[in-house]
N, CA, C and O atoms as CSV, one atom per row, in Angstrom:
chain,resi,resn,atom,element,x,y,z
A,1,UNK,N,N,68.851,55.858,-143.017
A,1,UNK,CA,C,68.408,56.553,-141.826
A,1,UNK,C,C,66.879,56.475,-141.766
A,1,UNK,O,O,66.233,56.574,-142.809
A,2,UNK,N,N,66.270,56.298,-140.566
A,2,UNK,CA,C,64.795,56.046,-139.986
A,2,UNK,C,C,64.838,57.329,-139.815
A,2,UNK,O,O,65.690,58.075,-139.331
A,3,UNK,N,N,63.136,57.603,-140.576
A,3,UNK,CA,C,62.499,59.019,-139.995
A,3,UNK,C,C,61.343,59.261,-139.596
A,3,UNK,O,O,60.607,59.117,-140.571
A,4,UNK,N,N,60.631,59.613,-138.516
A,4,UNK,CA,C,59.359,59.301,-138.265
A,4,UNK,C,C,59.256,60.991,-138.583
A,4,UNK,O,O,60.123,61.865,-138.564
A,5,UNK,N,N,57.937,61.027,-138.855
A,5,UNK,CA,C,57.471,62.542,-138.985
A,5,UNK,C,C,56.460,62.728,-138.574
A,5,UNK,O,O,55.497,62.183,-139.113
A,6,UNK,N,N,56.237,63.811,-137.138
A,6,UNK,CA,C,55.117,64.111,-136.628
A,6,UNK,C,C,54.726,65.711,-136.936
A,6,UNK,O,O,55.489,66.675,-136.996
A,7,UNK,N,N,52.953,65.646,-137.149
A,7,UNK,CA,C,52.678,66.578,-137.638
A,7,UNK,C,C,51.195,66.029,-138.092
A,7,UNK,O,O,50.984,65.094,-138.865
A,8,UNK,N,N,50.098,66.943,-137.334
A,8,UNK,CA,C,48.677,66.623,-137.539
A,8,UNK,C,C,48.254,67.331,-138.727
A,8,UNK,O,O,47.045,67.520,-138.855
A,9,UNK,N,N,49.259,67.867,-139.858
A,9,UNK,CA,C,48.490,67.935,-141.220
A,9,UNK,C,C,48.935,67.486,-141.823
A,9,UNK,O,O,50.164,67.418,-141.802
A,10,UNK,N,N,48.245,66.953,-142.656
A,10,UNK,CA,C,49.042,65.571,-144.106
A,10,UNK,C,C,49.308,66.590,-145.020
A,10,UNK,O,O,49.861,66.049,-145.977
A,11,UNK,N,N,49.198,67.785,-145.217
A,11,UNK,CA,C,50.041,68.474,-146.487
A,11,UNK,C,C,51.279,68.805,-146.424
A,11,UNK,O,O,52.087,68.853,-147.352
A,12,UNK,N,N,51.570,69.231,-144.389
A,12,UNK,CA,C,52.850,69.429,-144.029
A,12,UNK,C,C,54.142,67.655,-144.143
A,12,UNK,O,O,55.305,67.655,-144.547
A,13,UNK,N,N,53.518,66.708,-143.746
A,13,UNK,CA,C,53.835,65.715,-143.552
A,13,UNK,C,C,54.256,65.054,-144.966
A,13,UNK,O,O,55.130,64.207,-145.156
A,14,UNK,N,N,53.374,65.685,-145.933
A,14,UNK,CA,C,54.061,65.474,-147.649
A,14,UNK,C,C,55.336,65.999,-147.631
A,14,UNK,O,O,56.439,65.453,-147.612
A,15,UNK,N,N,54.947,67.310,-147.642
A,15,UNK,CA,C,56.243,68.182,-148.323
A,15,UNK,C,C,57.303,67.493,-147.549
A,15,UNK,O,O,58.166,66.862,-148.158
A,16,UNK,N,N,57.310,67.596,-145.635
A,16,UNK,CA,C,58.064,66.802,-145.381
A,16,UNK,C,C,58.783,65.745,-145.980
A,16,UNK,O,O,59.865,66.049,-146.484
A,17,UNK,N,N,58.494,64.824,-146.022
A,17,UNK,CA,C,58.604,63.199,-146.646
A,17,UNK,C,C,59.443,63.441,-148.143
A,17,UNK,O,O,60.506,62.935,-148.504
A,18,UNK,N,N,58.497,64.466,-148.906
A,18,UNK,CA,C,59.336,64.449,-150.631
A,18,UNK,C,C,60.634,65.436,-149.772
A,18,UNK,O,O,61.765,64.975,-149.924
A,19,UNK,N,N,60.575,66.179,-149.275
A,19,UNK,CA,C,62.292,66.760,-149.103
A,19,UNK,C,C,62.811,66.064,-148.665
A,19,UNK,O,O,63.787,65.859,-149.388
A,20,UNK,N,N,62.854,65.135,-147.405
A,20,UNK,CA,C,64.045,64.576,-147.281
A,20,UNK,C,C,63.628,62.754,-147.819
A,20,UNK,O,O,63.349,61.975,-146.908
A,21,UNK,N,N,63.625,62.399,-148.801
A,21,UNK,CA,C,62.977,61.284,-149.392
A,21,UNK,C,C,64.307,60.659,-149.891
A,21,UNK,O,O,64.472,59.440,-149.831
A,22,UNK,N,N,65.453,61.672,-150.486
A,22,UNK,CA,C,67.161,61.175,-151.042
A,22,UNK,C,C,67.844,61.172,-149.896
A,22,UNK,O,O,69.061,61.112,-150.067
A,23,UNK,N,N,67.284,61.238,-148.166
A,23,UNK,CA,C,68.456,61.218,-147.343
A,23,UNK,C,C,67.968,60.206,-146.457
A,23,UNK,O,O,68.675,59.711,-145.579
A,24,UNK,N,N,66.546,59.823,-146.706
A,24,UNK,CA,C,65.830,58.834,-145.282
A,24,UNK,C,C,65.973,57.639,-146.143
A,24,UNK,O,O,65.852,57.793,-147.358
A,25,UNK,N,N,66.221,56.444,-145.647
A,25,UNK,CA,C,66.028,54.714,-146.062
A,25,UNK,C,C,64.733,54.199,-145.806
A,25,UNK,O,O,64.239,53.182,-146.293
A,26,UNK,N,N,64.049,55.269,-144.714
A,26,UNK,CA,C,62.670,54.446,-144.402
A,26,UNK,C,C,62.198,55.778,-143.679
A,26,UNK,O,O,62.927,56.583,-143.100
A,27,UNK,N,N,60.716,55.844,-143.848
A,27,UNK,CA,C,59.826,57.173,-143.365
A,27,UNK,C,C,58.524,56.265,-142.727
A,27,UNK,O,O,58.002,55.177,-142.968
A,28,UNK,N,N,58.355,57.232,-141.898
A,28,UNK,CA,C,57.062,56.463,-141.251
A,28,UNK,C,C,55.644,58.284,-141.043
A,28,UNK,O,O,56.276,59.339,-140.980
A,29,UNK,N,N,54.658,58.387,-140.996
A,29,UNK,CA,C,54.317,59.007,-140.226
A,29,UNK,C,C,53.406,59.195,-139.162
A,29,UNK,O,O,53.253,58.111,-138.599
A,30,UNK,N,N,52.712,60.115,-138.619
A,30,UNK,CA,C,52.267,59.771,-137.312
A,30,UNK,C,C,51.680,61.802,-137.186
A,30,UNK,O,O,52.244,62.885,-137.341
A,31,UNK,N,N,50.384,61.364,-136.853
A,31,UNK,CA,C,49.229,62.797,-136.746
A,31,UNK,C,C,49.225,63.201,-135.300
A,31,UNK,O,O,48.276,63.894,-134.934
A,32,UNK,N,N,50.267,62.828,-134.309
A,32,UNK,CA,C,49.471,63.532,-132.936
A,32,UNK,C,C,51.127,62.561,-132.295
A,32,UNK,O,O,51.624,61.575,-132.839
A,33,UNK,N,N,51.551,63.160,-131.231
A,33,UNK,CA,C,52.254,62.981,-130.290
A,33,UNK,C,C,52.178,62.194,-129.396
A,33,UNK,O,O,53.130,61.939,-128.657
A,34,UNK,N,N,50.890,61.603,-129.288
A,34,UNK,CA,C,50.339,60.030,-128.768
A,34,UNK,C,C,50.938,58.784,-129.564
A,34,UNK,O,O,51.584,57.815,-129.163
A,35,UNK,N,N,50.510,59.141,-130.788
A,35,UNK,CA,C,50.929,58.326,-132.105
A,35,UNK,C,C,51.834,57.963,-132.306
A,35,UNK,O,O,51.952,56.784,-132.638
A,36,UNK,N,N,52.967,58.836,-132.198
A,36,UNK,CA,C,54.232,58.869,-132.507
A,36,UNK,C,C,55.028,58.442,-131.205
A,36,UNK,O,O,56.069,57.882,-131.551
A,37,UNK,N,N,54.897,58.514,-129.804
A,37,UNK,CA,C,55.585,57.634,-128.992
A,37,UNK,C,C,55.033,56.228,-129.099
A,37,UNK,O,O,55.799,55.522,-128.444
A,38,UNK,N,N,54.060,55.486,-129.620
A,38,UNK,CA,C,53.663,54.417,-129.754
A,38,UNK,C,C,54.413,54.004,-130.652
A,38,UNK,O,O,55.005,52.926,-130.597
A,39,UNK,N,N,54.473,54.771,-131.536
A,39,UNK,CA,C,54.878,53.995,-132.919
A,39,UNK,C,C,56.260,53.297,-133.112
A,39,UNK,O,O,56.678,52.350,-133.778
A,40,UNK,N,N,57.191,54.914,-131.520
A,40,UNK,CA,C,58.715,54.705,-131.575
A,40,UNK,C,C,58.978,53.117,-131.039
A,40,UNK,O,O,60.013,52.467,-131.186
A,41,UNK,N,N,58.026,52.796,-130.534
A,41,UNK,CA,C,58.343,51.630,-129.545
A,41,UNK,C,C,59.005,50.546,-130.807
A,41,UNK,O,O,60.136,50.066,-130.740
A,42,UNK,N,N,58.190,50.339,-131.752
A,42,UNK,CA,C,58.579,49.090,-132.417
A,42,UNK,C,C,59.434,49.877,-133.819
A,42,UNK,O,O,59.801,49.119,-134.718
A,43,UNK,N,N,59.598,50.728,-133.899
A,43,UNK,CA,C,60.498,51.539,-135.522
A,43,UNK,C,C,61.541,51.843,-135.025
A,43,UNK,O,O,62.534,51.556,-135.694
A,44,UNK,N,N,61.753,52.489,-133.763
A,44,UNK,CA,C,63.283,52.931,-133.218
A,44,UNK,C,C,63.604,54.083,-134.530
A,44,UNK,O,O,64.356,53.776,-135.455
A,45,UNK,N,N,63.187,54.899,-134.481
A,45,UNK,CA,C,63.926,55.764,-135.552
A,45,UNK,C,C,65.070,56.371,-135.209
A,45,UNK,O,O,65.229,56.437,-133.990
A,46,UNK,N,N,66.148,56.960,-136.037
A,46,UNK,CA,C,66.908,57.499,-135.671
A,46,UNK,C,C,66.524,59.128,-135.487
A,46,UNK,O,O,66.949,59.956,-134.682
A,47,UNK,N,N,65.438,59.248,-136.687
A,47,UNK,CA,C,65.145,60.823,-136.281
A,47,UNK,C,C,64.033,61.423,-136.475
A,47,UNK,O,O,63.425,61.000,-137.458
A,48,UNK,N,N,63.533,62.262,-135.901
A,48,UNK,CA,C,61.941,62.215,-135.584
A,48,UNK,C,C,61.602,63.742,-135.896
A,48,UNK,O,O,62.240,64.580,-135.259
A,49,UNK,N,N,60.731,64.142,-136.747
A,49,UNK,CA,C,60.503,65.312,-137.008
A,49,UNK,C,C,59.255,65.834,-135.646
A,49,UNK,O,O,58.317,65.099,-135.336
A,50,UNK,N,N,59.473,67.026,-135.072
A,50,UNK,CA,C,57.867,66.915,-134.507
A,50,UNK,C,C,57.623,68.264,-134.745
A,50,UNK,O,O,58.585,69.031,-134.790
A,51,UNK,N,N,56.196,68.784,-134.944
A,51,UNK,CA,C,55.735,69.808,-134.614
A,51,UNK,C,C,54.950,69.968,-133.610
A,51,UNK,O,O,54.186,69.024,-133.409
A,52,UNK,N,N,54.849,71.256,-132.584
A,52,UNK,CA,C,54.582,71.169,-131.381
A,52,UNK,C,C,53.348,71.485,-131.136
A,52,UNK,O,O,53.046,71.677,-129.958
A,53,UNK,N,N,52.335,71.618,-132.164
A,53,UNK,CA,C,50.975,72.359,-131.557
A,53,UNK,C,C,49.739,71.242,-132.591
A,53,UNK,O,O,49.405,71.356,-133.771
A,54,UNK,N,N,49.392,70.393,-131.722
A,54,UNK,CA,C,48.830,69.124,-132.097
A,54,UNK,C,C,47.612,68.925,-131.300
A,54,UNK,O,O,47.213,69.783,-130.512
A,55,UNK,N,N,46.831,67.455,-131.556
A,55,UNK,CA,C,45.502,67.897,-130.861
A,55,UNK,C,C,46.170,67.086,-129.093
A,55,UNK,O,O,46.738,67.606,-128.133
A,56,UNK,N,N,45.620,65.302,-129.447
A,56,UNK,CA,C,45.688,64.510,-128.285
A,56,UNK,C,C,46.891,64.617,-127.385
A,56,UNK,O,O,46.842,64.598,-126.155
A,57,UNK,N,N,48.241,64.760,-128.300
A,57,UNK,CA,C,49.124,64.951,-126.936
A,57,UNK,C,C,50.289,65.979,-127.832
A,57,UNK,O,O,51.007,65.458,-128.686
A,58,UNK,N,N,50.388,67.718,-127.475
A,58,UNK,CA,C,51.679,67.872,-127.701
A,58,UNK,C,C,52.602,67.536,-127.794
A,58,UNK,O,O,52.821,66.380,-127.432
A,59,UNK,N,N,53.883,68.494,-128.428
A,59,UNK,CA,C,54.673,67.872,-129.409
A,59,UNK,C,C,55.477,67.914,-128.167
A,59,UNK,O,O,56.216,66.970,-127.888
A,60,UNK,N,N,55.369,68.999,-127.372
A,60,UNK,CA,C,56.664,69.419,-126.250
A,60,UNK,C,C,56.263,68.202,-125.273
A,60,UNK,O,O,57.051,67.868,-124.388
A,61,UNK,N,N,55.099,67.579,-125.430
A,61,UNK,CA,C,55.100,65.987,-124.193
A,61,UNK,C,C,55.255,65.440,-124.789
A,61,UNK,O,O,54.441,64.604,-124.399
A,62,UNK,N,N,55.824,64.852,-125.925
A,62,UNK,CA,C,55.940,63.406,-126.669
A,62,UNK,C,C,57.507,64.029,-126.961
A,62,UNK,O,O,58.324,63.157,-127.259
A,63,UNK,N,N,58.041,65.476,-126.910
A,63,UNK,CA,C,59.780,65.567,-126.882
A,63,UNK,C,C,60.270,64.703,-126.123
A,63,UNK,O,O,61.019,63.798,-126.491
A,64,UNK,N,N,59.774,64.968,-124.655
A,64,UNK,CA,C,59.809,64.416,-123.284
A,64,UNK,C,C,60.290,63.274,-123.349
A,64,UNK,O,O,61.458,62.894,-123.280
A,65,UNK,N,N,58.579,62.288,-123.599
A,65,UNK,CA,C,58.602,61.070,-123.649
A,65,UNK,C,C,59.678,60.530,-124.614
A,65,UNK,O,O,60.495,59.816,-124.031
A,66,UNK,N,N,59.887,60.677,-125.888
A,66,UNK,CA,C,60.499,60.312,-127.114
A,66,UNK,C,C,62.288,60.389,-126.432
A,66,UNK,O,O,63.134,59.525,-126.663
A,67,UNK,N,N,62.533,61.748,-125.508
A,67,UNK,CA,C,64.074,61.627,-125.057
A,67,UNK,C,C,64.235,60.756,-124.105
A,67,UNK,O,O,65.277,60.229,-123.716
A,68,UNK,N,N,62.844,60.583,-123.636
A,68,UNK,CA,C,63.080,59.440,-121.770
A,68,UNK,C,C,63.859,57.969,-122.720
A,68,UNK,O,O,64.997,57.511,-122.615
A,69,UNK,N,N,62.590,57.492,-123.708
A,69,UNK,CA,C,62.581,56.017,-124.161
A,69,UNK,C,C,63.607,55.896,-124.899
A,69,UNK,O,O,64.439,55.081,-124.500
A,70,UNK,N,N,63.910,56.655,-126.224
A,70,UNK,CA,C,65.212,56.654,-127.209
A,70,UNK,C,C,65.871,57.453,-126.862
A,70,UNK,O,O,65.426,58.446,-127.437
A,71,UNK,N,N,66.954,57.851,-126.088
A,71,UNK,CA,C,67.906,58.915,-126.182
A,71,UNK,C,C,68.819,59.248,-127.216
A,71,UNK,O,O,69.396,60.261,-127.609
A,72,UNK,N,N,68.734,57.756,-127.595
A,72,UNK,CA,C,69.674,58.307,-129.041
A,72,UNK,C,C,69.104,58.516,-130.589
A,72,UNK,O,O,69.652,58.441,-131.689
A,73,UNK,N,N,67.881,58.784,-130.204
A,73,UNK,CA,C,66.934,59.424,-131.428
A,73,UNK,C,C,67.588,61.411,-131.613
A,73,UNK,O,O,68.034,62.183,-130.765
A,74,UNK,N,N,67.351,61.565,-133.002
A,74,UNK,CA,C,67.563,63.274,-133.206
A,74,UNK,C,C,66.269,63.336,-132.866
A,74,UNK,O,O,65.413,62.550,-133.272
A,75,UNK,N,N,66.080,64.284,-132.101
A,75,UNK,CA,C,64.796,64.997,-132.203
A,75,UNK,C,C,64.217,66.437,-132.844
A,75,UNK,O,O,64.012,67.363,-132.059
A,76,UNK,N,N,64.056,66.549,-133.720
A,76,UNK,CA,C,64.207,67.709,-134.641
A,76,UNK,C,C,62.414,68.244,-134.484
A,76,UNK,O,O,61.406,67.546,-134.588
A,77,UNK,N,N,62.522,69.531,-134.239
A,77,UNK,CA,C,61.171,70.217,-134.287
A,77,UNK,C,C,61.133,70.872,-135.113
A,77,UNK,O,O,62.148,71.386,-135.584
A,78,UNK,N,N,59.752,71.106,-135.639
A,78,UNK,CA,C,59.593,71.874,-136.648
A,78,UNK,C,C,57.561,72.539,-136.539
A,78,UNK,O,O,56.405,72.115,-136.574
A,79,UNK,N,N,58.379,73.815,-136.396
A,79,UNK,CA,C,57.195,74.575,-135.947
A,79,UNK,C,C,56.864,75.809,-136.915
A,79,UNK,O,O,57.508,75.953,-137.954
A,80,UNK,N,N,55.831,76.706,-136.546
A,80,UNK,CA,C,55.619,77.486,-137.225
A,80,UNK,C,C,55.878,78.972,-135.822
A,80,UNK,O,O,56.037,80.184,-135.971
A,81,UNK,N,N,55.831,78.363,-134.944
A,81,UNK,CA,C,56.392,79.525,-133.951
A,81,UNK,C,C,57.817,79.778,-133.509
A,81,UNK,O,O,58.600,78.998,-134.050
A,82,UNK,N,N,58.275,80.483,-132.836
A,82,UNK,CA,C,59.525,81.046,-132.506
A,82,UNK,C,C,59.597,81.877,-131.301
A,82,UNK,O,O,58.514,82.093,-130.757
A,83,UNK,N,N,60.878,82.503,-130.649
A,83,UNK,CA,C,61.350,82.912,-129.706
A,83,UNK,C,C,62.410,82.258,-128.444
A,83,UNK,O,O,62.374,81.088,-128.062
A,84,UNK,N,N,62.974,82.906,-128.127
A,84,UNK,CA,C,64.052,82.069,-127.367
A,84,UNK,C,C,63.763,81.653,-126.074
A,84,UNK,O,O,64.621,81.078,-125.403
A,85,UNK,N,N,62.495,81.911,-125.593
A,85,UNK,CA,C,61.906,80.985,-124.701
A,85,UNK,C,C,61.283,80.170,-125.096
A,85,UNK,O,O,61.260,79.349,-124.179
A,86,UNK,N,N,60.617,79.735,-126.032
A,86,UNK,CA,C,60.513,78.299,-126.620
A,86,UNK,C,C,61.317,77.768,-127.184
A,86,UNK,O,O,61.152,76.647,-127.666
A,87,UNK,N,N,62.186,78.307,-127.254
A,87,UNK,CA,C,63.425,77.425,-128.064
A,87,UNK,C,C,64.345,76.797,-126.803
A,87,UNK,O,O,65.125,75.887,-127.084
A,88,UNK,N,N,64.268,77.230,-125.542
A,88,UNK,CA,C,64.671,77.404,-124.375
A,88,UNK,C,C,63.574,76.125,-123.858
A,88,UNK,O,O,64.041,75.128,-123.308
A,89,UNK,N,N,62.667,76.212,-124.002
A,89,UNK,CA,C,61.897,75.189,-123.699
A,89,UNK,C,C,61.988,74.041,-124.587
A,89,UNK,O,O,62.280,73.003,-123.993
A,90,UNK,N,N,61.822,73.936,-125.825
A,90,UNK,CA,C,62.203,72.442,-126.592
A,90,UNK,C,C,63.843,72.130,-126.388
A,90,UNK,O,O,64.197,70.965,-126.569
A,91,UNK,N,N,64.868,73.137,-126.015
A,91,UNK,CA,C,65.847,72.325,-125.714
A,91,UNK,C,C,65.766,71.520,-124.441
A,91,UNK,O,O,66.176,70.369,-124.288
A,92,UNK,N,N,65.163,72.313,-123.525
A,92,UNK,CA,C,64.670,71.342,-122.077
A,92,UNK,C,C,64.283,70.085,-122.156
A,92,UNK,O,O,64.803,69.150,-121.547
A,93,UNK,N,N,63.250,70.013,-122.995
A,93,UNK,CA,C,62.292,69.120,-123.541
A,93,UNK,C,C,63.064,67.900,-124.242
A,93,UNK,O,O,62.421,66.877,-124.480
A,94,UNK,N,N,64.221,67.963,-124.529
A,94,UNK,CA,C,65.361,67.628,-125.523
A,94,UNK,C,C,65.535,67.064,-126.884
A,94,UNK,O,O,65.968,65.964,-127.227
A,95,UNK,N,N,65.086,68.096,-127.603
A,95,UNK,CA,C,64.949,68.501,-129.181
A,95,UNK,C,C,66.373,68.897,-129.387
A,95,UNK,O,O,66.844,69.776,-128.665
A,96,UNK,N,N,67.254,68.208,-130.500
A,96,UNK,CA,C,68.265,68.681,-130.947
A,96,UNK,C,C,68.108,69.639,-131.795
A,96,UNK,O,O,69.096,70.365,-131.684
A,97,UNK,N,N,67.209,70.150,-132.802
A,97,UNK,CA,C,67.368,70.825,-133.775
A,97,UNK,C,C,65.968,71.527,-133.760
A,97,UNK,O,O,64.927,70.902,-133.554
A,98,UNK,N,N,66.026,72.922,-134.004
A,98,UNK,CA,C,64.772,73.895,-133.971
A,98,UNK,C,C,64.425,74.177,-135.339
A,98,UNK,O,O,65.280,74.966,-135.742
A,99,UNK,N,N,63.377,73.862,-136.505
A,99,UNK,CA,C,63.152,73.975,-137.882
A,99,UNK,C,C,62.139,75.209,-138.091
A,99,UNK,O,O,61.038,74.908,-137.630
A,100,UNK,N,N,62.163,76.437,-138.614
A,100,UNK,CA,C,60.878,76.726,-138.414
A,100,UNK,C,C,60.039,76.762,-140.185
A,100,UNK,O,O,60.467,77.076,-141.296
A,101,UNK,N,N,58.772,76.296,-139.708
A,101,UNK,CA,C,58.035,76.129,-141.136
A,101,UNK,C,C,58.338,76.943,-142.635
A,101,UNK,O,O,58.021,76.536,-143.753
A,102,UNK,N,N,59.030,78.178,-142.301
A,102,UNK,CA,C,59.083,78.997,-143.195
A,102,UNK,C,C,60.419,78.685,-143.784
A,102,UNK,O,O,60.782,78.943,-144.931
A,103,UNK,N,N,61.031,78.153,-142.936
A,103,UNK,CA,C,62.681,77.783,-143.673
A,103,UNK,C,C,62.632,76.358,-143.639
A,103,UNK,O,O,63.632,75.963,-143.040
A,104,UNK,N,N,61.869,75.351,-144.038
A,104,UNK,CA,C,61.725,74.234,-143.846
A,104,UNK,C,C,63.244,73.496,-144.704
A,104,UNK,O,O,63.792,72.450,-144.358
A,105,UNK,N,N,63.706,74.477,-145.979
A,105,UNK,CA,C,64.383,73.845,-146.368
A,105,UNK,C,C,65.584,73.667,-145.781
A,105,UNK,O,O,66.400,73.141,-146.538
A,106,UNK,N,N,66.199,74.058,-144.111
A,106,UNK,CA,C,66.984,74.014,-143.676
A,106,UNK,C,C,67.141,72.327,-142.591
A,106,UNK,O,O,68.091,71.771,-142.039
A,107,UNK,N,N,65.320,71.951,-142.750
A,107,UNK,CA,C,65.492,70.464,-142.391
A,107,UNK,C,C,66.333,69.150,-143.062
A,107,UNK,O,O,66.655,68.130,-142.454
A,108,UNK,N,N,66.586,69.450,-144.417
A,108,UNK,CA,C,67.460,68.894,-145.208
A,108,UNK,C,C,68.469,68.885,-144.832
A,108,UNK,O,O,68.887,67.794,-144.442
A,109,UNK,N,N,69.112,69.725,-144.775
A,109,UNK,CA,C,70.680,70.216,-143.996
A,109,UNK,C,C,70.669,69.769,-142.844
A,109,UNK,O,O,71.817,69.369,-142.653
A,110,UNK,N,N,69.985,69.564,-141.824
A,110,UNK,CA,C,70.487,69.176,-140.477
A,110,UNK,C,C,70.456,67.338,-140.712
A,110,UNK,O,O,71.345,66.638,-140.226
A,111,UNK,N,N,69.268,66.736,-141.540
A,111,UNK,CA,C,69.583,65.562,-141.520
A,111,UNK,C,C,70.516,65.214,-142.383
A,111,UNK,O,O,70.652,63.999,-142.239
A,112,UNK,N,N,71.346,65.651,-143.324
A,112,UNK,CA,C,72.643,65.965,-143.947
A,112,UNK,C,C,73.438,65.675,-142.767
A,112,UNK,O,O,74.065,64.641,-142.996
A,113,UNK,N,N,73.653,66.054,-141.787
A,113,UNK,CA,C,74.888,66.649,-140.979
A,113,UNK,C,C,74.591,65.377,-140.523
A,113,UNK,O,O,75.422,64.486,-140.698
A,114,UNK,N,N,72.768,64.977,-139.557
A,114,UNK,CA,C,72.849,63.989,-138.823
A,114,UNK,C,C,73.600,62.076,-139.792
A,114,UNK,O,O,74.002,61.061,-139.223
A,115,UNK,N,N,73.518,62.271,-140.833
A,115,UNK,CA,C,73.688,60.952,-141.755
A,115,UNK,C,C,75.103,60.938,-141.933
A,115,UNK,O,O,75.609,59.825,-142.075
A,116,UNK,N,N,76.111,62.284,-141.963
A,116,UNK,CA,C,77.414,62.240,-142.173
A,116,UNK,C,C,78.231,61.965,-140.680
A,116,UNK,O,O,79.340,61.471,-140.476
A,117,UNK,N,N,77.197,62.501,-139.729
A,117,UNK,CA,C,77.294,62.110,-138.330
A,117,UNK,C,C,77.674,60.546,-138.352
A,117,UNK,O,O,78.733,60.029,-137.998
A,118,UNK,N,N,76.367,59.858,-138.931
A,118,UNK,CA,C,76.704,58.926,-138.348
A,118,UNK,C,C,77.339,57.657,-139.507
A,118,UNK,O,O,77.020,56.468,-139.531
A,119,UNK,N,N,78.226,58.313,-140.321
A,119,UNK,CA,C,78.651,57.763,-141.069
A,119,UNK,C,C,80.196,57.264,-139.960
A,119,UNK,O,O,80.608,57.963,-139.035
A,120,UNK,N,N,80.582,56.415,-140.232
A,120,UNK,CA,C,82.010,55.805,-140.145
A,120,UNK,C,C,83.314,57.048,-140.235
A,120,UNK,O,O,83.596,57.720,-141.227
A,121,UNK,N,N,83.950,57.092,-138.920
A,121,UNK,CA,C,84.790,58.277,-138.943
A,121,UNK,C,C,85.023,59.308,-139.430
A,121,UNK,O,O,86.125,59.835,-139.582
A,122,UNK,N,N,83.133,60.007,-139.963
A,122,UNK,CA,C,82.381,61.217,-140.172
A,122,UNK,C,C,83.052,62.133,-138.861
A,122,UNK,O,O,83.399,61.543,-137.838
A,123,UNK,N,N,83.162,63.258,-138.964
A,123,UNK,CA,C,83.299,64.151,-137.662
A,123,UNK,C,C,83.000,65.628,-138.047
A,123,UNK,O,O,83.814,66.507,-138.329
A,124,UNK,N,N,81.068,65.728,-137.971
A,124,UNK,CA,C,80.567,66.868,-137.794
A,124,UNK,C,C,80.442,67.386,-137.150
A,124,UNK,O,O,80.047,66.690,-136.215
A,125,UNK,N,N,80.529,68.858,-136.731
A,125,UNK,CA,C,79.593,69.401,-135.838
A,125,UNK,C,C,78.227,69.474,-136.110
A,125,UNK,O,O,77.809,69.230,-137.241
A,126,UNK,N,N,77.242,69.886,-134.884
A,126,UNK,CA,C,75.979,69.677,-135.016
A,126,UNK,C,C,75.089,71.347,-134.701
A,126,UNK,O,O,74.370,71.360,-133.702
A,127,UNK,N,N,75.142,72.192,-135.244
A,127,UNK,CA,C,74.339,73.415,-135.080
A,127,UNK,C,C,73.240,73.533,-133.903
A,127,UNK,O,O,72.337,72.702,-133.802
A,128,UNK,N,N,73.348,74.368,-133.229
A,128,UNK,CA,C,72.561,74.289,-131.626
A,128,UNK,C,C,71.327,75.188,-131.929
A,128,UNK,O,O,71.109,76.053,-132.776
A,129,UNK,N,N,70.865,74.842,-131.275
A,129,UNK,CA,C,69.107,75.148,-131.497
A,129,UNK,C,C,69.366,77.255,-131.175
A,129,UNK,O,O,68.355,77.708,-131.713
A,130,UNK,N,N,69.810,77.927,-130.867
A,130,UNK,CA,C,69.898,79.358,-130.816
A,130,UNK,C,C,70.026,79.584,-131.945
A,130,UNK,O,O,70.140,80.746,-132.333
């Protein structure tokens, strides 16, 4: 499984990377939401970490862009904020999965689900962003 990971701090973008490092085949990353729709063009990932509060282009405009170009990318956010109007808003935006920084270790588990997903007559359900 392809994972791009967006996120304008390289300490978050570590920890990232070493947790899910036994479930990704290939990691890429990317500091800004500009970055990371460029990058999708030629990596095609299957799943894209983003966090939403970045400098050159937010995370909630590169959700956007990232669902227009790949639709069949996961789009998994991972923030340090919360509430069900932003969660209401990144599902708009179309983010499959809501992470928040403090429970990061629950990003493991969803790309768990997404890899058994897409295993060969795998049949998960997929946990909804509420």
């Amino acid at each position: 499984m392809k994972v791009l990971i967006v996120d304008d701090h390289a300490g978050m973008r570590a920890l990232i990377r070493e947790m899910i490092g036994s479930i990704a085949s290939e990691v890429r990353e990317c500091q800004s939401g500009e970055e990371a729709v460029q990058v999708c063009g030629n990596f095609r990932p299957d799943v894209v970490t983003m966090d939403l509060q970045m400098g050159d282009m937010d995370g909630m405009t590169a959700l956007r862009l990232l669902r227009a170009f790949h639709p069949q990318a996961h789009l998994i956010v991972v923030t340090q904020f919360d509430g069900h109007a932003l969660r209401q808003r990144v599902r708009s935006a179309g983010a499959n999965f809501f992470v928040l920084k403090d429970e990061l270790m629950s990003l493991a588990d969803h790309l768990s689900q997404i890899s058994k997903a897409a295993a060969p007559r795998a049949r998960v359900s997929v946990a909804s962003l509420d």
